[in-house]
C-alpha positions in Angstrom: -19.9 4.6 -34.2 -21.6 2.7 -31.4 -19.1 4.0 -28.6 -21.0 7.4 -30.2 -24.2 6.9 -29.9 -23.8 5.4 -26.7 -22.7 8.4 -25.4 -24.7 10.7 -26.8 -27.5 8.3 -25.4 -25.9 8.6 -21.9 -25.7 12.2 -22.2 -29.6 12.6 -22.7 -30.6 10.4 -20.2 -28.4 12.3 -18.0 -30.3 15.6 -19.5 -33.6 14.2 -19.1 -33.5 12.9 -15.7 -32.3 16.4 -14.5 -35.5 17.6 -16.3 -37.6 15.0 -14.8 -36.0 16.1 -11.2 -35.4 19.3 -11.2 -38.3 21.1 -13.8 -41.5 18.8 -12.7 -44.3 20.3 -12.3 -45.7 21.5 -8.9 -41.7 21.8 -8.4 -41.6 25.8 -8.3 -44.4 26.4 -6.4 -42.8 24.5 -3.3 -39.3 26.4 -4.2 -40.8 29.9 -3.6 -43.0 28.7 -0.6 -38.8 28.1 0.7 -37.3 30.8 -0.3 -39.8 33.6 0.6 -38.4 33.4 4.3 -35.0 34.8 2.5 -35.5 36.6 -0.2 -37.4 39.9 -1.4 -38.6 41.9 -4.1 -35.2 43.4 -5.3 -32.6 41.5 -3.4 -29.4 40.4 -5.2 -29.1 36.5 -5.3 -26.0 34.2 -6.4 -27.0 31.0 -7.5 -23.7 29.0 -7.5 -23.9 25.9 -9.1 -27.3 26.3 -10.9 -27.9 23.3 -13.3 -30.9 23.5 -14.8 -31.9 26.8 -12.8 -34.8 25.4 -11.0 -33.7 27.3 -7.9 -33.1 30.6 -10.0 -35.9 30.9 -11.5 -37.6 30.7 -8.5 -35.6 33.2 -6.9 -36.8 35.7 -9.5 -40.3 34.9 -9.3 -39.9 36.1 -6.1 -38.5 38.9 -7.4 -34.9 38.9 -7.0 -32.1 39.6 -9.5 -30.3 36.5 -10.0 -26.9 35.8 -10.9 -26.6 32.1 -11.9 -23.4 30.4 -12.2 -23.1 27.1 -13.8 -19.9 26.2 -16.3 -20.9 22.7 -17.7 -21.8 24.2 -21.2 -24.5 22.0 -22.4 -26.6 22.9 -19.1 -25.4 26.1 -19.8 -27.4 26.4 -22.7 -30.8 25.0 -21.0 -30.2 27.0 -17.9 -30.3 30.1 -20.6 -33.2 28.6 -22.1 -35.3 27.4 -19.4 -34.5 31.0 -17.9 -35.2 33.4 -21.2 -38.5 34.7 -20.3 -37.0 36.0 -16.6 -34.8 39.1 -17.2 -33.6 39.3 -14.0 -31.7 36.5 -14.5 -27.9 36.7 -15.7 -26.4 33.4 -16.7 -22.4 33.3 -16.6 -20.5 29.9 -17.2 -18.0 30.3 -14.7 -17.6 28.1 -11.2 -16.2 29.2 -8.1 -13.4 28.7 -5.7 -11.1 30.7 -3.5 -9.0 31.7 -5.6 -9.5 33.3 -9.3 -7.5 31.1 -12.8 -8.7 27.6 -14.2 -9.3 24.0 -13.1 -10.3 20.7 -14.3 -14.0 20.0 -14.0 -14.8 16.0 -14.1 -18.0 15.1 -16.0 -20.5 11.9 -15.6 -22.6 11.9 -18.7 -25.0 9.7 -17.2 -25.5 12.2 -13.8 -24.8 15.8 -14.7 -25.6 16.5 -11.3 -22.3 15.8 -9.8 -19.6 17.1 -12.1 -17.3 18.1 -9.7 -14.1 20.2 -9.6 -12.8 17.8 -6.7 -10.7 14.7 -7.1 -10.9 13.4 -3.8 -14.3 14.0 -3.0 -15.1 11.9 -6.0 -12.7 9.2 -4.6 -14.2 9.5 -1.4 -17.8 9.0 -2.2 -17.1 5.8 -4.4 -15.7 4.1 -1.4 -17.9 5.2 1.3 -21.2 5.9 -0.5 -23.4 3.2 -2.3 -25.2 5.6 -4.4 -21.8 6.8 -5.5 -20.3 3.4 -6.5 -21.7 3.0 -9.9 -21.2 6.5 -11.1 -18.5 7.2 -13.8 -16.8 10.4 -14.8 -15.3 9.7 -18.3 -15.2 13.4 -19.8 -13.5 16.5 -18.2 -13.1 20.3 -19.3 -11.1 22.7 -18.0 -13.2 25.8 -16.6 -13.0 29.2 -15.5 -12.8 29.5 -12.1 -13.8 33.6 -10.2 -14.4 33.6 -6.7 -17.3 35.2 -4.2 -15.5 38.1 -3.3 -14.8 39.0 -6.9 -18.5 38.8 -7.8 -19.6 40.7 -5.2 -17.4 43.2 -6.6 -18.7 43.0 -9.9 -22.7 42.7 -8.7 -23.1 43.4 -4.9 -23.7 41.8 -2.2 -26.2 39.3 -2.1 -28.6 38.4 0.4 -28.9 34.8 -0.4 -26.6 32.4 -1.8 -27.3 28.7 -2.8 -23.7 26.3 -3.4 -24.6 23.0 -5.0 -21.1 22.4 -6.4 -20.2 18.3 -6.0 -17.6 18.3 -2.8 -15.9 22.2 -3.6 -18.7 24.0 -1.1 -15.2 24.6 1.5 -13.6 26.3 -1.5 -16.2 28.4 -2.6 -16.6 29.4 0.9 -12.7 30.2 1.2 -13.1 33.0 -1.3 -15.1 35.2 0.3 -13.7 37.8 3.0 -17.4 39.1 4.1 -20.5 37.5 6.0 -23.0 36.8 3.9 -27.0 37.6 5.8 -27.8 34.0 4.6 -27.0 31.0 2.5 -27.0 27.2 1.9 -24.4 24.6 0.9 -25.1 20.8 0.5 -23.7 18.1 2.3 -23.4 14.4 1.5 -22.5 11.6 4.4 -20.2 10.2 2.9 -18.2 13.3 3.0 -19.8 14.7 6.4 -15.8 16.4 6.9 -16.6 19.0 4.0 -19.6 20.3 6.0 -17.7 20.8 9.0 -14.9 22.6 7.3 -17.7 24.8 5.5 -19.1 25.4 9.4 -15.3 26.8 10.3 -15.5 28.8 7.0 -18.3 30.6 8.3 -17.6 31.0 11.8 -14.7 32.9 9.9 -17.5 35.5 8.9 -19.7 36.2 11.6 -22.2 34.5 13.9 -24.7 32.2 12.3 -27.4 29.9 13.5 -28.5 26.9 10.9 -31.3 24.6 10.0 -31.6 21.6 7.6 -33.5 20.0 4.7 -32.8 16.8 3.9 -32.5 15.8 -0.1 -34.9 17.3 -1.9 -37.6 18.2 0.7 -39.0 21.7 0.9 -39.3 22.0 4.8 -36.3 22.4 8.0 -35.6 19.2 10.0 -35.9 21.5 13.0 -38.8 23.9 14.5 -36.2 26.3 16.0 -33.1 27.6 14.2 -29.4 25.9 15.9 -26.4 27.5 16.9 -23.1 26.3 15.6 -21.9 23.9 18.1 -25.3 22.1 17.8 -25.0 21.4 14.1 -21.3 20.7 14.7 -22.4 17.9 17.1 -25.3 16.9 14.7 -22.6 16.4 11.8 -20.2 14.5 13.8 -23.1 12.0 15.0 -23.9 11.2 11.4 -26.6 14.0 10.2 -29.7 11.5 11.9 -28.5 8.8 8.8 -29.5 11.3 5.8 -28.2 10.8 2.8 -27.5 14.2 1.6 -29.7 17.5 1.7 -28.7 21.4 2.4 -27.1 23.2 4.9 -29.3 26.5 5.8 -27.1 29.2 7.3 -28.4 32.8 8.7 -27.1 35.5 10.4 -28.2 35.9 13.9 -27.7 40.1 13.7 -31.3 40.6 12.7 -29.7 43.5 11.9 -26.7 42.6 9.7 -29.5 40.4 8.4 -31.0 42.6 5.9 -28.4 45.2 5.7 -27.3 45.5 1.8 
């Protein structure tokens, strides 16, 4: 009975903080200040990864239709709720990789932030990062898994697309056969590798140019936008020491920028 409690304990402390981080006031306000450089009245947007949906619900404010992906099925349930009063957004509890079936997604009750669908990123991180070292995953499910390509399919093509998916951002990016005109994938430093494989994934696609914001900061590192070999170089120096953040990715065909 204790074991019990303690858990469910764990589980809304876990719940809470991602309220307290991710649904603060003042929070959306800064969100669509961001995202208004990418995103217009109409535009399709994937949200991959959405937790709590903080980022998709300020994606339809802006007015975009919203596709939100997030398979952990008790955020699934807030993300609906904290999301009812925006139609434009569509709430599926699937993840994403490169290929469609099932996989095992690990679970931290205390951190629902980083249940991932990657064994050794999580292996990885407890050894190389200190914020890491105390984080357990005791609980896992086993998820749907659909890919980019096959959502596109199924919606269209988007013009944005946010991955926040614990260490599988390469994978997500390996399931899609088409450039995207922009998009964002997080990096940690422990795992500064993953970020440079995501760069090869999208110099599969086309010809991007990139900018940064580090944690959970609202404004780019970097005045100008940078070409690929400069972020490349950036990653492989140690990303200036940040902790983690989001890799911003655009097209650099104005063009193929906007086209649908």
């Amino acid at each position: 009975m204790r074991v019990a409690i303690s858990d469910q304990l764990n589980r809304g402390l876990g719940l809470l903080r991602s309220l307290v981080i991710y649904r603060r006031p003042g929070r959306q306000r800064s969100l669509r200040r961001l995202y208004r450089e990418f995103i217009r009245p109409g535009d399709l947007v994937f949200d991959i990864g959405a937790h709590l949906g903080d980022r998709s619900s300020a994606f339809a404010a802006l007015g975009a239709r919203v596709v939100a992906l997030e398979p952990q099925p008790r955020l699934l349930r807030w993300l609906r709720r904290l999301t009812r009063h925006q139609p434009g957004v569509v709430c599926l509890p699937l993840a994403v990789g490169r290929a469609p079936g099932s996989a095992e997604l690990a679970l931290s009750r205390r951190n629902p932030t980083v249940a991932s669908l990657d064994s050794r990123w999580r292996e990885q991180l407890h050894k190389t990062t200190a914020g890491f070292r105390h984080v357990r995953w005791e609980d896992s499910i086993t998820v749907t898994v659909t890919t980019l390509d096959d959502l596109i399919r199924q919606y269209g093509r988007p013009g944005f697309c946010k991955i926040d998916v614990e260490g599988f951002e390469v994978e997500v990016l390996a399931g899609l056969s088409q450039p995207l005109p922009a998009l964002s994938f997080e990096f940690i430093n422990g795992t500064l590798e993953q970020a440079l494989r995501c760069l090869e994934e999208l110099e599969r696609l086309g010809h991007y140019e990139f900018n940064v914001i580090a944690g959970e900061q609202r404004r780019f590192i970097w005045p100008s936008w940078q070409d690929t070999e400069s972020i490349r170089q950036w990653l492989v120096a140690g990303a200036d020491g940040i902790a983690s953040g989001d890799i911003y990715a655009r097209l650099t065909n104005q063009a193929t920028f906007r086209a649908p």
